[in-house]
C-alpha positions as CSV (number, residue, x, y, z in Angstrom):
1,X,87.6,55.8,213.9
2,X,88.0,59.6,214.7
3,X,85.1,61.5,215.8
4,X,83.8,63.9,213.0
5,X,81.0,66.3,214.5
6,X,78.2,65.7,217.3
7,X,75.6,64.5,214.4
8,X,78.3,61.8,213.0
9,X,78.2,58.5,214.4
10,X,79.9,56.5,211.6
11,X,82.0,56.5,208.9
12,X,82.7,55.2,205.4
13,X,86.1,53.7,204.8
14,X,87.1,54.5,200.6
15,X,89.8,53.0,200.8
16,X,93.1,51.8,202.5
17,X,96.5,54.1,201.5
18,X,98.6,51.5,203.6
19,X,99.0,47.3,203.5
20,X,99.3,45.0,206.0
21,X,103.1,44.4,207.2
22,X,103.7,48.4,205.6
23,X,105.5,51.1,208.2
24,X,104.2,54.1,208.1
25,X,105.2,57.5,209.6
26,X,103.7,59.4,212.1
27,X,100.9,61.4,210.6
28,X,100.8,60.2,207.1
29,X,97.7,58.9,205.7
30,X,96.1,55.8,206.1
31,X,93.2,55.7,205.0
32,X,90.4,57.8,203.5
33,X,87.0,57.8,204.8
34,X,83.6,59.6,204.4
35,X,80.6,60.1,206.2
36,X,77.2,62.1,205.0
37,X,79.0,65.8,205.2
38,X,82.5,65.4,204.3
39,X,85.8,63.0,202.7
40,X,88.4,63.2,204.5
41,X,92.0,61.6,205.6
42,X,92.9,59.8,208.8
43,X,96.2,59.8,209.9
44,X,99.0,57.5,211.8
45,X,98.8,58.8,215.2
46,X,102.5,56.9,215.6
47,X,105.5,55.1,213.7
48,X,105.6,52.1,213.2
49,X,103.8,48.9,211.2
50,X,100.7,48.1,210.1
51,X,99.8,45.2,211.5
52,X,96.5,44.5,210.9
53,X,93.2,46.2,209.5
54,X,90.5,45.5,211.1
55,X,88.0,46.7,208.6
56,X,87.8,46.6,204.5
57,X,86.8,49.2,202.0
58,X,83.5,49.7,201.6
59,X,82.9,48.9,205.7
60,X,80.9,51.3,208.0
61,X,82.4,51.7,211.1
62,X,80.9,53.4,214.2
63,X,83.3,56.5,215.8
64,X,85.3,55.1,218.1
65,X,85.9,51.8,217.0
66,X,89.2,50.4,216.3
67,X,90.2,50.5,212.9
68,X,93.7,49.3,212.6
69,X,96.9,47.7,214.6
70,X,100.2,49.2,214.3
71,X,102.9,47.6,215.8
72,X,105.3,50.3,217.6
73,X,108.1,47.9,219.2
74,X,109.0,46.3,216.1
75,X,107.2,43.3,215.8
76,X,108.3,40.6,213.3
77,X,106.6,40.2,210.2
78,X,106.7,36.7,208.2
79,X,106.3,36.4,204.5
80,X,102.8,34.3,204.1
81,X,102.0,32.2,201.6
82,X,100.8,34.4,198.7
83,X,104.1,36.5,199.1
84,X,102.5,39.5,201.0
85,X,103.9,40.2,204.6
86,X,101.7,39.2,206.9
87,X,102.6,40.4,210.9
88,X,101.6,38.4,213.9
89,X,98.8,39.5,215.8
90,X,98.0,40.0,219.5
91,X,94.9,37.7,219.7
92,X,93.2,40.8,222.2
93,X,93.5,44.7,221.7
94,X,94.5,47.0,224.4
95,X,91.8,48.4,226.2
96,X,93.7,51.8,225.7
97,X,93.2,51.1,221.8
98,X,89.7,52.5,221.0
99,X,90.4,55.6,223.2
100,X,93.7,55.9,221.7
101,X,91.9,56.0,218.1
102,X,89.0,58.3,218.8
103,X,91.5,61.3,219.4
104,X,92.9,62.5,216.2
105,X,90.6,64.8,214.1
106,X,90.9,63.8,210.2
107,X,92.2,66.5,207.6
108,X,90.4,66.9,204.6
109,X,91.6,67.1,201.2
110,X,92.8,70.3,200.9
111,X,96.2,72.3,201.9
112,X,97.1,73.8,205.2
113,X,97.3,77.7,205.4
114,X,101.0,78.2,203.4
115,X,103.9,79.1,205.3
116,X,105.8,80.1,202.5
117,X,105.6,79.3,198.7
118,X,101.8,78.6,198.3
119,X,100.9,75.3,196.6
120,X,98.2,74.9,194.0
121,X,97.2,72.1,192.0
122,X,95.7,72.4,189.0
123,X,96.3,68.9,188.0
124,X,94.7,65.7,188.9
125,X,97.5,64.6,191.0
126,X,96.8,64.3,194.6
127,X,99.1,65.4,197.4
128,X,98.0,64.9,200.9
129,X,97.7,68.0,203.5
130,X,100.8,66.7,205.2
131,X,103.2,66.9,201.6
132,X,101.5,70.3,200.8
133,X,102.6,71.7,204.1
134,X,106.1,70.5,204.2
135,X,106.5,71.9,199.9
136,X,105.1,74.7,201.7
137,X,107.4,75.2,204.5
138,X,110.5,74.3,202.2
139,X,109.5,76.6,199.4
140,X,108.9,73.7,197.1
141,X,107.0,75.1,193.5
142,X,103.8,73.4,192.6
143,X,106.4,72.3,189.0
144,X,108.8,71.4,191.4
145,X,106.2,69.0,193.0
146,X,104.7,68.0,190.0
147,X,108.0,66.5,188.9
148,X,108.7,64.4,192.4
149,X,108.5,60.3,192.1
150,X,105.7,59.4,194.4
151,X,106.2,55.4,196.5
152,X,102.8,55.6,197.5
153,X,99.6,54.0,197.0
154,X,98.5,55.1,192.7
155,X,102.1,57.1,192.8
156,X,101.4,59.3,195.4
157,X,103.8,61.6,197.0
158,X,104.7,60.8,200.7
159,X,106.7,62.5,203.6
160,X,109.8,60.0,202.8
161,X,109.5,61.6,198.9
162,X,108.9,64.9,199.6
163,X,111.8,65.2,202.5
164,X,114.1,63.1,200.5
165,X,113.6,66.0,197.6
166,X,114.2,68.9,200.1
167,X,117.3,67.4,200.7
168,X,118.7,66.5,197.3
169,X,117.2,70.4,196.6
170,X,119.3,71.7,199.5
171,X,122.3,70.4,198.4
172,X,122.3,71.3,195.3
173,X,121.2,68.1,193.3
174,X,118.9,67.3,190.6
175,X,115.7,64.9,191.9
176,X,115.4,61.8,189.8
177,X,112.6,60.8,186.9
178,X,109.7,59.6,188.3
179,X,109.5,56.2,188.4
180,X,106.8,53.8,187.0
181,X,104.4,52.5,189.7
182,X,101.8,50.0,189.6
183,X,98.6,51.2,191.0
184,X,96.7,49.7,193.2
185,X,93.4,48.0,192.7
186,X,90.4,49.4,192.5
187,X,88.2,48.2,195.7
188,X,85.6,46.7,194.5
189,X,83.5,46.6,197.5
190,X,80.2,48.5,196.7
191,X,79.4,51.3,199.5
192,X,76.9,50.1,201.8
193,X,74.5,52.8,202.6
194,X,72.9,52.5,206.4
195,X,69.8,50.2,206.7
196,X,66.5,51.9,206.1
197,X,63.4,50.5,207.1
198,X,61.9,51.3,203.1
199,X,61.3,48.3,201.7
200,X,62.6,48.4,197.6
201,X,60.1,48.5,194.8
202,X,60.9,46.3,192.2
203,X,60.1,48.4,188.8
204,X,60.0,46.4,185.3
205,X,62.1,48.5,182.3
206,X,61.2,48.9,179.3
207,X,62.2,51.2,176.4
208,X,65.1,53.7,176.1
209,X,66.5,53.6,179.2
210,X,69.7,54.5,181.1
211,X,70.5,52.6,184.5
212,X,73.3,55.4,186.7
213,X,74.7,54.1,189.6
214,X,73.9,56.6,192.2
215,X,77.7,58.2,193.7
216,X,78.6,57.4,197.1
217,X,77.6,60.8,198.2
218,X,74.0,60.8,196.4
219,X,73.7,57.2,198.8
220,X,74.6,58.7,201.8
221,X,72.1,61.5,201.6
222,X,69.1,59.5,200.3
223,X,69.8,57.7,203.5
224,X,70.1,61.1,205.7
225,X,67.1,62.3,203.7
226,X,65.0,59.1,204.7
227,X,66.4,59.5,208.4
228,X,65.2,62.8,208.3
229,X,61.5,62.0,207.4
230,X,61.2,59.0,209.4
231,X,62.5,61.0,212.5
232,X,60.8,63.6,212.7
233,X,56.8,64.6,211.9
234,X,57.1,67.7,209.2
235,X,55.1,70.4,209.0
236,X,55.2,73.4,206.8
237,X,54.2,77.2,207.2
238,X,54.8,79.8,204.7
239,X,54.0,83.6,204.9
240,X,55.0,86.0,201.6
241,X,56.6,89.1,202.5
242,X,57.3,92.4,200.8
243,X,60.8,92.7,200.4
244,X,60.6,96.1,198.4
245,X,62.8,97.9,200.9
246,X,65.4,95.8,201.4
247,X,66.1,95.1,197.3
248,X,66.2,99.1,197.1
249,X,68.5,99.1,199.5
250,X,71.0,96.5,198.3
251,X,70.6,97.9,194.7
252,X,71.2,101.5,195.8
253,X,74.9,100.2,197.8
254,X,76.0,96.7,196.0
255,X,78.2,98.9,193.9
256,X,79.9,101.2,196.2
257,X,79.8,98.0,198.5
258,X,82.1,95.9,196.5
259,X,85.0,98.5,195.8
260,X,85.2,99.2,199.1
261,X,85.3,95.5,200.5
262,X,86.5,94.0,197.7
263,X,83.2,91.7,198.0
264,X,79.8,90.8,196.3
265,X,76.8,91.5,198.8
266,X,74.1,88.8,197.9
267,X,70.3,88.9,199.6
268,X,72.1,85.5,201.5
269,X,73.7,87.5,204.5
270,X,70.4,89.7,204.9
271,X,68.3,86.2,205.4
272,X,70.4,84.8,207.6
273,X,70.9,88.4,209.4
274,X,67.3,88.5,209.8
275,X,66.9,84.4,210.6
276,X,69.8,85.2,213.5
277,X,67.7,87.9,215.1
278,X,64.5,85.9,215.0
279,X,65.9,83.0,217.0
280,X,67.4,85.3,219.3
281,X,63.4,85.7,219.8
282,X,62.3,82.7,219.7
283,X,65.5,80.5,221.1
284,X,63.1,77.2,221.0
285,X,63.7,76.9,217.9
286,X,67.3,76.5,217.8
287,X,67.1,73.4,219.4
288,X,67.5,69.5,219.0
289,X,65.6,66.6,220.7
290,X,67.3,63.4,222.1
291,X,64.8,60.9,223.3
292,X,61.9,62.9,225.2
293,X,65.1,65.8,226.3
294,X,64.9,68.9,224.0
295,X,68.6,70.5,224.5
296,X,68.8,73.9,223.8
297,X,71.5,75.2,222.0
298,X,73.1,78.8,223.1
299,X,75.3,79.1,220.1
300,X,73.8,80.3,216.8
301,X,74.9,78.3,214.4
302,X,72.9,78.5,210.6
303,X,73.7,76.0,208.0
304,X,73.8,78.1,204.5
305,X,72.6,74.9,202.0
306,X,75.3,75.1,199.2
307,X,74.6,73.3,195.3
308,X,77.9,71.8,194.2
309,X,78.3,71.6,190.8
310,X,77.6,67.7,190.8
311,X,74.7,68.5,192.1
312,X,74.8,67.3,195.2
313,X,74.8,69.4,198.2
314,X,76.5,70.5,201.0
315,X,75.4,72.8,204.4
316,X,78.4,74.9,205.3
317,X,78.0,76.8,208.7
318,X,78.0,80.4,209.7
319,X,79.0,80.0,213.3
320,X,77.7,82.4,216.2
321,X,75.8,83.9,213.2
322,X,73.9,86.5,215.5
323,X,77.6,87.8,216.7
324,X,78.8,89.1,213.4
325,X,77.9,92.4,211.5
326,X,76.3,92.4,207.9
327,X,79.8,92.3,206.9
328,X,81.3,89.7,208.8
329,X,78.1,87.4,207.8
330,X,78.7,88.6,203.9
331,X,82.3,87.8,204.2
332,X,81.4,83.9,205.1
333,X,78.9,83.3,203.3
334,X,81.0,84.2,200.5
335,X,84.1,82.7,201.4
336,X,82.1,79.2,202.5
337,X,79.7,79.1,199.5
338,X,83.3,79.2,197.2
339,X,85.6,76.9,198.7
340,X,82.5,74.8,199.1
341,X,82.3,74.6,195.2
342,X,85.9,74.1,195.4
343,X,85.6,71.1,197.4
344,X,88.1,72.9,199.5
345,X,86.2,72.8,203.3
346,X,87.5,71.7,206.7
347,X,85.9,69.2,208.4
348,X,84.6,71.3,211.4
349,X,83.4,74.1,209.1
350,X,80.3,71.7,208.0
351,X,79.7,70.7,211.7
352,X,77.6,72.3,214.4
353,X,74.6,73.8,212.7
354,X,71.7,74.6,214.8
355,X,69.0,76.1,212.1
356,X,69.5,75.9,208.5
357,X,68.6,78.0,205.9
358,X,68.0,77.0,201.8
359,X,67.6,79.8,198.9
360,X,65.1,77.6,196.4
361,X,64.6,81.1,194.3
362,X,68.3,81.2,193.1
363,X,67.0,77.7,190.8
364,X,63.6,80.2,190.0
365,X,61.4,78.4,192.2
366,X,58.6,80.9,194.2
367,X,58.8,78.4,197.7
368,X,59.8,74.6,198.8
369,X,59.2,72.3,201.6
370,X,62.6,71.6,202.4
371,X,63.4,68.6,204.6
372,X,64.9,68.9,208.1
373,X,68.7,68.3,208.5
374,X,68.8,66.6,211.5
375,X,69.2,66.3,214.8
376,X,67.9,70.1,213.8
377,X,64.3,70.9,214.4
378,X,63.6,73.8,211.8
379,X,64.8,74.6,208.5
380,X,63.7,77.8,206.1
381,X,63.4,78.1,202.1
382,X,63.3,81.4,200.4
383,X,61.8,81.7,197.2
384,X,62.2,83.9,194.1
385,X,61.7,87.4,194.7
386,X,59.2,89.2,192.0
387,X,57.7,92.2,190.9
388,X,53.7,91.3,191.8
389,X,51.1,94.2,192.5
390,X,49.9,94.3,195.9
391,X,48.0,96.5,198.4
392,X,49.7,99.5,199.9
393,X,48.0,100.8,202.8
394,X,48.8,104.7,203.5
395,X,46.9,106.9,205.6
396,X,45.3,108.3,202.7
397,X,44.1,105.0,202.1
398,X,44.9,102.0,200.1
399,X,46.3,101.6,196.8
400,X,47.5,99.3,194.5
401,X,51.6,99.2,193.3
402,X,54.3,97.5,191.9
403,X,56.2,95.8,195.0
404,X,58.9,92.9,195.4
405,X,57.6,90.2,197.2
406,X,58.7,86.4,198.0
407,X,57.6,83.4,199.9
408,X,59.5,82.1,202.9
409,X,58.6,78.4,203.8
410,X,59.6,76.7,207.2
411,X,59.7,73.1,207.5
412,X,59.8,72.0,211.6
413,X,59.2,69.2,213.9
414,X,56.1,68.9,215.1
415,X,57.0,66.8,218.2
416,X,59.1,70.0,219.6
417,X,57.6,72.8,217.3
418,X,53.7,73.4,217.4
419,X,52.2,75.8,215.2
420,X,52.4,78.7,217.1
421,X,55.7,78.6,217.6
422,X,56.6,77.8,213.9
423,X,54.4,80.2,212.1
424,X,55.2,83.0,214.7
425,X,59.0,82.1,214.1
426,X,58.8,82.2,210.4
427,X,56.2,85.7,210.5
428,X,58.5,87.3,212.8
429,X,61.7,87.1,209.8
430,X,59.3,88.1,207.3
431,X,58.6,91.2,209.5
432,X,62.5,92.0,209.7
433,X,63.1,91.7,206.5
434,X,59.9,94.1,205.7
435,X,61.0,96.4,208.0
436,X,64.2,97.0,206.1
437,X,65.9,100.3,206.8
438,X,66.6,102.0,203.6
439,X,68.8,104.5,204.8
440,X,71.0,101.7,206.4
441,X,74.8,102.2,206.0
442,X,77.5,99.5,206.3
């Protein structure tokens, strides 16, 4: 089981793309797995056959633990009883095995950057990364592919299909009709979520009432939610700021902003501009704990807390956050929040936060208590930005006025994070984004 991210311990396998006694190429899928942040792929690291798997669907295995056999010297492979092939098995692994498996870094779901022709599906049919890269490389249409028998698992598309086409292509040839494939059963192991120490409440029904199972991603963070909250003791400060002079600012230049960069400038990158330059104050905060250890992270890494539209969520991150202009951060955020929507992120681009940030006011709400995503120590919610009146102070003396003003709310852990620390934290990004400069230019 390959390693995912410094936070991932274990995995979900989905499902199985390969049987027992199959061969399977060198870097085609075979399996799909998931853990709390992300599906994704594993592929063969080798030729050769599948031997034995060492784990069902539905099973969660820890990272590093071997998940599979394939034989590489060509191993014989009797027909059992029930008519499936059935290879023998070495009654020990190599030691070698577990190391050999916990190299390979899984590809998600989505295409590799195009060499040539770029590939888009728009259909439900599902073409691994490897296939889209090789139609890719060979110029293959997205019709083209469409049209392409698949001898995999449900009538998928593999390497042997996709190069077989290149070559009937190259020499001039017509690729046959697809043929008809029987899919493969639906597993019908039920995802185990990780043991929680909550014991169930039973709950008697009555009425009109609808029973939804929860998805396997809703599971898997109400379990990282429950973590969360028995790791760590919460507590919450808030502060409201006067944002006046930084909503002038983006009204007077979102316009002129987005012809010339071709993007939409949100309040999004001025929070996490303003977070960034805060924990470069305060670095205890961008920390993490491991037993009584607090290891302090150099690297700036904020988590920008993404709705998808099944509304679950998602924490994309803006690496080295403090490093990048208003630009570069506006750039991510935008390009991260779409292909998060998209369901088109890489593994490692949801890995490595060391602060995250929520916006509760883009759903209306004025503040929230957001819960920490561990092993972080802090995380921030911004509330709704509105028109209230308030005190101005001038030095002809005080007066009242219209002014914009929201809520920022930090949730931290109170065995590494006191009070000071956390309200300071949280006061001192209130005062940077108060201290807007209107006559900024980008």
């Amino acid at each position: 089981m390959p390693k995912m991210g410094e936070s991932v311990h274990e995995a979900t396998i989905i499902r199985w793309l390969k049987n027992e006694g199959e061969s399977v190429d060198a870097d085609e899928t075979l399996l799909e797995i998931a853990t709390d942040k992300v599906d994704s792929e594993v592929p063969s690291t080798t030729a050769g056959i599948l031997i034995k798997k060492l784990f069902n669907d539905g099973d969660v295995v820890q990272v590093g633990a071997v998940i599979a056999i394939i034989s590489t010297d060509g191993a014989s492979v009797s027909a059992s009883e029930n008519g499936h092939s059935k290879a023998e098995i070495p009654t020990t692994a190599p030691k070698a095995a577990a190391e050999s498996f916990a190299a390979p870094v899984p590809v998600m779901n989505v295409a590799s950057a195009p060499v040539g022709q770029a590939i888009v599906n728009n259909g439900s049919r599902f073409y691994s990364p490897l296939v889209r890269t090789i139609a890719s490389t060979e110029g293959v249409l997205q019709s083209e592919l469409d049209t392409i028998p698949g001898t995999g698992a449900e009538g998928r598309v593999t390497k042997k299909d996709i190069l077989q086409f290149v070559e009937v292509k190259k020499k001039g040839g017509v690729a046959s009709a697809p043929i008809a494939h029987t899919a493969a059963p639906t597993p019908t192991t039920v995802l185990k979520p990780a043991p929680t120490q909550v014991t169930p409440v039973s709950t008697s029904l009555s009425g009109d009432v609808e029973i939804v199972e929860m998805d396997r991603m809703r599971k898997l963070i109400a379990d990282h939610m429950v973590m969360s909250k028995q790791t760590s003791p919460h507590v919450t400060s808030y502060v409201e700021a006067d944002v006046t002079n930084m909503v002038m600012w983006r009204e007077r230049i979102k316009k002129s902003f987005e012809k010339r960069e071709n993007e939409k400038i949100t309040y999004t990158p001025l929070f996490i501009e303003a977070i960034a330059r805060a924990i470069r104050d305060f670095p205890m905060i961008n920390v993490s704990v491991e037993g009584t250890k607090i290891i302090i992270k150099k690297n700036i890494n904020i988590g920008m807390a993404t709705a998808l539209p099944s509304g679950n969520l998602i924490v994309p991150v803006i690496k080295n956050a403090d490093r990048l202009n208003l630009i570069g951060i506006t750039k991510a955020v935008n390009d991260l929040a779409n292909r998060a929507r998209q369901n088109k992120l890489q593994p490692d681009e949801i890995q490595g936060g060391t602060y995250t940030f929520t916006n509760v006011g883009s759903f209306g709400n004025v503040m929230g208590t957001p819960i920490i995503n561990q092993p972080q120590v802090a995380i921030m919610a911004v509330g709704a930005i509105r028109k209230k009146p308030a005190v101005i102070e001038t030095p002809q003396g005080d007066t009242i006025g219209i002014r914009h003003m929201m809520f920022l709310s930090m949730s931290y852990d109170h065995r590494v994070v006191d009070g000071s620390l956390g309200g300071t934290f949280i006061r001192r990004v209130a005062d940077y984004l108060e201290q807007f400069d209107t006559n900024r230019e980008i």
